[in-house]
C-alpha positions, 0 to 999 in steps of 0.5 A, spaced: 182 493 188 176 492 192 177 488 199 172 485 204 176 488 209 174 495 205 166 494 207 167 490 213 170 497 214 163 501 213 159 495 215 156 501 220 155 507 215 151 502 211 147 500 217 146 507 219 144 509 213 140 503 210 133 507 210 136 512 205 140 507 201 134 503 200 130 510 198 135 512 193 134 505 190 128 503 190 126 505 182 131 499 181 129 495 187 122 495 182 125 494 176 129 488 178 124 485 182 119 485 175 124 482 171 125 477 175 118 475 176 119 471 181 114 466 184 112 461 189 117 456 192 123 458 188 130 458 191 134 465 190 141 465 191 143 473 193 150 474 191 153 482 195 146 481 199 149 488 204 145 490 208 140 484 207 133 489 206 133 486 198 134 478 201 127 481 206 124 482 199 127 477 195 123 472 201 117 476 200 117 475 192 118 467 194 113 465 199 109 461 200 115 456 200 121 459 197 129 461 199 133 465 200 141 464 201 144 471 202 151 472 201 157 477 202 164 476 202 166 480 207 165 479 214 163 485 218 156 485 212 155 477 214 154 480 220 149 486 218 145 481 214 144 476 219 142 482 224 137 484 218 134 478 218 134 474 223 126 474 223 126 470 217 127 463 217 126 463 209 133 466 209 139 463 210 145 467 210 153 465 209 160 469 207 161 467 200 165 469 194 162 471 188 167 467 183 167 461 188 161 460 191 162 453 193 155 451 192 152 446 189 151 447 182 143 448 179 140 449 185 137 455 185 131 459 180 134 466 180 141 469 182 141 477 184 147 481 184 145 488 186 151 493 186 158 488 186 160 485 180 162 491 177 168 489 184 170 484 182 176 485 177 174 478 172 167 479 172 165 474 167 169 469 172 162 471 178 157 471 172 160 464 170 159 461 176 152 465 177 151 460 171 153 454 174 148 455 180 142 457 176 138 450 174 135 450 167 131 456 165 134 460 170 134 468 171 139 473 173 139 480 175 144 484 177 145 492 177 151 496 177 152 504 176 153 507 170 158 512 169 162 517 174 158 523 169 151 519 171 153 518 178 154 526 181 151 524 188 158 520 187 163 522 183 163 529 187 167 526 192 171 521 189 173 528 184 174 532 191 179 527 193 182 526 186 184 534 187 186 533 194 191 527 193 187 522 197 185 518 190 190 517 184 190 513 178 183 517 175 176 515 176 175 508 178 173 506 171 178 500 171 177 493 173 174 492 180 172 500 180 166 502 182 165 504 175 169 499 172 161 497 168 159 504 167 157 502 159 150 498 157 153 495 151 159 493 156 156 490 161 151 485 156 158 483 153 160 480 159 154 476 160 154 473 153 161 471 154 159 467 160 154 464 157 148 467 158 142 469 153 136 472 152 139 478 155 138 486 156 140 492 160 136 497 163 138 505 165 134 505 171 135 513 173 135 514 181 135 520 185 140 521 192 136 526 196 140 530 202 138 536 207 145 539 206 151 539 202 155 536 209 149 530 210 151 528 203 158 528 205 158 524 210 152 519 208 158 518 201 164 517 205 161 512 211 158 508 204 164 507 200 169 502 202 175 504 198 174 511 199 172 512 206 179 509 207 182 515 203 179 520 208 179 517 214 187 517 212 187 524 210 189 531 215 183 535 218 184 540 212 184 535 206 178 533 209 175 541 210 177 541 202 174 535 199 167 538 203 167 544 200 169 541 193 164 537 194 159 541 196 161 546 190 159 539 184 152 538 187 150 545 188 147 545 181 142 540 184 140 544 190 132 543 192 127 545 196 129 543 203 136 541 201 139 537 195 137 532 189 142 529 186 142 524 180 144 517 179 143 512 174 144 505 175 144 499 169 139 493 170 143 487 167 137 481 166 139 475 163 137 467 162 
């Protein structure tokens, strides 16, 4: 199972790679924000908030007048949002478990969770307490990956590592796994049983651009919480290995000017 303590582990990869983070997800971004349709003066709660660079957006959508509460379980990525958007007195940022937030209930128009529920081991338990914060009308958004097959610019490493060792058990695809909601019928089955309705998934295709087989590398290992600390805790010749395993899974994806590997994420939108 996923840990705080895993992400605060890469709270510094995230940061240094939050340009290409953000690019990568930016047909996603553009998706979420028109499901949402927020409007002025509403009260956004953002569960799993990152770097803060969506909270910033979130804002934007909301003002004049609007809200926004950041939120992150783990501490070092509290951190990194407050230092994100420590310009903007719209947002209000605290560390916050997304199955028990400890807010007040129906205050908030819209709750967002990009990439975090698919973490938590009992998700209906996050998207019920979603619903217990939302008012009346309220609207949800969450995105998750879809499955390891979609997700080469992922599964590549984490494969590597499975054949050096580092990782046991398969793919991540159980409860908690980064891929633990990788199918859309499953997803919207677990909104409906928390409660909500009105509800659809979206395959939303993204595409992870990189300059080199070791720029992506490095840029996965440095963002994957779990992952990173199977490598860092491998031999220099494990690490050489899983490199060049890595390189070998995404070479079908070579581009002019580097590589331009595929990724799908699922858009859950909800009342």
């Amino acid at each position: 199972m996923t840990t705080a303590s895993d992400w605060t582990g890469v709270a510094s990869g995230w940061d240094v790679h939050r340009d290409r983070v953000e690019q990568m997800k930016a047909p996603l971004t553009a998706a979420l924000l028109e499901g949402l349709a927020l409007k002025p003066g509403e009260r956004v709660l953002e569960l799993g908030a990152g770097t803060g660079e969506l909270s910033r957006l979130l804002a934007d959508a909301v003002a004049p007048g609007g809200q926004v509460l950041a939120t992150d379980v783990s501490p070092g990525m509290v951190e990194l949002i407050r230092r994100t958007v420590t310009d903007r007195p719209s947002i209000r940022v605290q560390q916050a478990d997304a199955t028990s937030t400890r807010l007040e209930s129906a205050s908030y128009d819209a709750v967002v969770f990009r990439m975090g529920l698919m973490f938590v081991p009992q998700p209906a338990d996050a998207l019920r307490e979603c619903r217990r914060v939302m008012r009346s009308g309220g609207r949800l958004a969450v995105a998750v990956w879809s499955g390891p097959g979609q997700n080469p610019w992922l599964s590549s490493v984490g494969m590597s590592a499975m054949m050096q060792g580092l990782v046991q058990g398969g793919p991540p695809t159980g409860p908690g796994g980064i891929f633990s909601l990788g199918e859309p019928e499953q997803l919207g089955a677990v909104a409906r049983e928390a409660g909500f309705g009105d509800v659809q998934v979206l395959r939303v295709p993204i595409v992870a651009q990189y300059a080199s087989a070791q720029e992506h590398y490095e840029s996965v290992e440095s963002l994957a919480g779990p992952l990173h600390q199977a490598l860092r805790a491998a031999t220099p010749e494990q690490r050489a290995a899983v490199q060049t395993s890595a390189a070998g899974l995404i070479e079908p994806y070579r581009a002019a000017g580097g590589y331009q590997v595929p990724g799908e994420a699922l858009l859950l939108l909800a009342h």
